[in-house]
N, C-alpha and C positions, 0 to 999 in steps of 0.2 A: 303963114306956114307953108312950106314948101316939101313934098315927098318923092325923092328922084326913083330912078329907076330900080335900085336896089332895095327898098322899104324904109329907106332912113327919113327919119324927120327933120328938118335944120328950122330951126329960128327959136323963140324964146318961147313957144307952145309947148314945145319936148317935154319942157321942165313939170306943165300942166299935162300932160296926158303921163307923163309918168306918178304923177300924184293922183290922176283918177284911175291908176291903175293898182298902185299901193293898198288906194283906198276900197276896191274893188274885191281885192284878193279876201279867200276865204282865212278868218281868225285862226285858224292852222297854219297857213303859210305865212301869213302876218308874227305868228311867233316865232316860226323857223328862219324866215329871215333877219327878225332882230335888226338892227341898228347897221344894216348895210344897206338898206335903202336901195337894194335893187331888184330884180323878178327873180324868182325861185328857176332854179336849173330843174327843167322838167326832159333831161336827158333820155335817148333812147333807151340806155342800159337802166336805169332808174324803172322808167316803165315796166321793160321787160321784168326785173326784179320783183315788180309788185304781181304781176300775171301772173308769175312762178308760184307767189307764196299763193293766192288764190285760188292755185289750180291743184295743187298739196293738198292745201286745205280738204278740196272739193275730192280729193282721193281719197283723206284720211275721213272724212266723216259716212263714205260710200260703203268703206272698210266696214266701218260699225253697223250699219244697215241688215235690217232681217233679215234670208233668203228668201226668195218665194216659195209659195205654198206648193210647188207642186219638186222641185229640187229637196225637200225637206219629207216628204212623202217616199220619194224614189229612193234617199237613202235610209229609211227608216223600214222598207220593205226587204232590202239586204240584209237585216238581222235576222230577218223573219222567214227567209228562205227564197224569198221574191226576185227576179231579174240578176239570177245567177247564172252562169253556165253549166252547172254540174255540183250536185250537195246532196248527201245521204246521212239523214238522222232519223231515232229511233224514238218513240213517242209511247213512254208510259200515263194510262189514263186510270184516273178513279172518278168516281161521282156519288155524291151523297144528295139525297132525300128526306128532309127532315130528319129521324135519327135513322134510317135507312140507308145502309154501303152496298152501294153496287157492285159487282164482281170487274176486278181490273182487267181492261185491256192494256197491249203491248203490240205493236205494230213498225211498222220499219217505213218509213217516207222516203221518196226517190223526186229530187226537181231540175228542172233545168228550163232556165228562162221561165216561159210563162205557163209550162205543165209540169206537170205531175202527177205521181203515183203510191197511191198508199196502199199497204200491202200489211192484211193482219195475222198474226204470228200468236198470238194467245187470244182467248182461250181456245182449246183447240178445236172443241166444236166449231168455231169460226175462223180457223186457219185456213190460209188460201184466199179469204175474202177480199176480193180488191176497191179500189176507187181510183176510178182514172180520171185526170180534171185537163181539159186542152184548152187552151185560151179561156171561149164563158161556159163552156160543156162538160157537162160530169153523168160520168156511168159508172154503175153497178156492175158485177160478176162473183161468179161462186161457183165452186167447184159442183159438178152437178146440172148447170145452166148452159140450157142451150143458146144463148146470146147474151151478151152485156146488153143491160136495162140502164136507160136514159132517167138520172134522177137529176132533184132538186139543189143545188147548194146550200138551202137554207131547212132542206131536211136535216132533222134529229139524228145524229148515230148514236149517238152514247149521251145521257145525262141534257146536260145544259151544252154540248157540244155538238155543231150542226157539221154536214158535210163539208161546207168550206172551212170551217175551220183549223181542219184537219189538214187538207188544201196549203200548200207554200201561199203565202202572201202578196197579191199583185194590187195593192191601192193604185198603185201609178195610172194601170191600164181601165181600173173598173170605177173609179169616181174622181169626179171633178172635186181638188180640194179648196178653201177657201181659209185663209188665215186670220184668225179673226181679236185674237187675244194672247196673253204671257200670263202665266200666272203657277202656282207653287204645289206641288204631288210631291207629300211629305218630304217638306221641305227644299224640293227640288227642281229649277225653274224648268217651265216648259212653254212651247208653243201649243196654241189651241188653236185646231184645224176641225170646220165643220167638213164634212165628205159627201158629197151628193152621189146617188149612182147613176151613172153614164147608161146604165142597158138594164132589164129586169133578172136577168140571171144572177144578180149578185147573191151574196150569202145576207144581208141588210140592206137597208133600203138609204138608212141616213149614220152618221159613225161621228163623235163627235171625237177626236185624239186627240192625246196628249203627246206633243213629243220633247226630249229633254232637250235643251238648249246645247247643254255642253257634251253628251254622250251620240246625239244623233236616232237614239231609240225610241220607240213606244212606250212607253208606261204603262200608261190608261187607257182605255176606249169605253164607250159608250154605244149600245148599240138600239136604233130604233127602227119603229114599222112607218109606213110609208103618210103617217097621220100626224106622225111624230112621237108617240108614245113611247117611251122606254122599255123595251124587253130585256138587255141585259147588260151587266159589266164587266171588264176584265181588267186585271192588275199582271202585268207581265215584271218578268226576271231577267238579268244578262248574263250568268254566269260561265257561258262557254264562247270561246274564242274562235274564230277561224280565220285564211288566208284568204288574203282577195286583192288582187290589184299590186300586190309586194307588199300588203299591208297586213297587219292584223285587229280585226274588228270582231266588235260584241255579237252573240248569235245568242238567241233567247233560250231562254232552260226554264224557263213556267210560265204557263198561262192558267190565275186561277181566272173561271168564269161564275156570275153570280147570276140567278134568276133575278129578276127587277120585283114581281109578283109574289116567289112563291122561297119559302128556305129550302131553296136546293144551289146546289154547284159541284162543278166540274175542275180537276187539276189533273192539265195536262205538264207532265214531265220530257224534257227533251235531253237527250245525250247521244252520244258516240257519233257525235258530228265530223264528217267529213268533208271535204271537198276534193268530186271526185268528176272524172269527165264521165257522162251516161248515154250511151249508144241511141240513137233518136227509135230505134223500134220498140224502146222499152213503154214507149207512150202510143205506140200504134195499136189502134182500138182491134185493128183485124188480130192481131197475136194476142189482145185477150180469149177469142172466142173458144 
């Protein structure tokens, strides 16, 4: 057998090294080629064609993929009032106590980005009362006071509703989320995100949320002490709409919240939502005083 300078083979070997090559080929190409008894054309264009579909493939299945936990969080915090530039809505509250009704407030929220300002409007013995919330800092004022008072976010204002709560929504900024499961809130899929909190100033220490798969919002939450115990629950609404981005997206219109321990709860009402730009002194703690 002789192999010249261009790779050809000459003598009566050929005939054997193309039969242990026949024989060699995978029962794939062995079908494909069928009864022409020569090597499969493993052309460049063929190649490239199969990379293509591979690479489809590897798009369309990336498509179907969950977001991450913390993308899925940040938009779920725009319903809620969270990482906005400017939004004013009004927050009717009541709370019950075993068969005890609490007297309704009515209050008026101001947010922009990561602060906000709550400002109460009924009853009127407690008109003027503010809550100012700037990144993880929350103060007290009232009409009457000589300075705004540095409170809690996880202080009680009304019923089963704590100072943050009241607060626009920033999960994004106050806990690390982790995504941990899918599963069905009357009938309705959602992701289940544990929430850790990032600093001690949160309003909760651990939050266990649901958010909808198809809507983008909260549902559920679950809220616990830093042991892990269950304190309380909330079931939220989306009936109100607002502008954001050239879009229109769900803005929440109730939060009820349930004591874990005891039969009480709180429902907070939300309307006359805006989206409005708010002048940055409205959060300047010096123009409370």
């Amino acid at each position: 057998m002789k192999i010249d300078t261009t790779g050809q083979v000459h003598g009566n070997n050929s005939l054997k090294l193309q039969s242990v090559y026949v024989t060699c080929r995978s029962p794939i190409d062995r079908a494909i080629a069928g009864s022409q008894n020569r090597p499969i054309n493993r052309s460049p264009t063929r190649l490239s064609a199969m990379i293509m579909v591979w690479l489809l493939l590897g798009v369309s299945f990336s498509a179907f993929a969950a977001p991450d936990a913390q993308s899925i969080i940040k938009h779920a915090d725009r319903t809620r009032g969270g990482g906005l530039p400017g939004i004013v809505w009004n927050i009717h509250l009541t709370s019950r106590d075993g068969d005890k009704v609490g007297e309704e407030q009515h209050m008026q929220v101001r947010a922009v980005d990561d602060a906000s300002v709550a400002e109460i409007l009924e009853p009127l013995r407690s008109k003027g009362t503010k809550l100012l919330q700037v990144e993880h800092n929350m103060w007290l004022t009232r009409p009457g006071l000589s300075k705004p008072i540095p409170i809690s976010p996880r202080q009680r204002m009304s019923g089963q509703a704590s100072n943050g709560d009241i607060a626009a929504t920033n999960y994004t900024a106050d806990y690390e989320p982790k995504l941990v499961s899918e599963e069905k809130v009357e009938g309705e899929l959602c992701y289940v995100l544990d929430l850790t909190a990032l600093h001690k100033r949160t309003t909760y220490d651990k939050i266990r949320y649901w958010v909808s798969v198809a809507r983008g919002v909260g549902v559920k939450a679950e809220f616990y002490s830093l042991s892990g115990k269950l304190l309380k629950t909330a079931l939220f609404k989306y009936d109100n709409n607002i502008q954001f981005d050239g879009k229109s997206i769900p803005f929440v219109s109730s939060m009820l919240i349930r004591d874990a321990l005891i039969d009480a709860e709180t429902t907070m009402k939300f309307g006359t939502v805006r989206v409005k730009k708010i002048p940055s002194s409205e959060f300047d703690l010096g123009q409370m005083q």
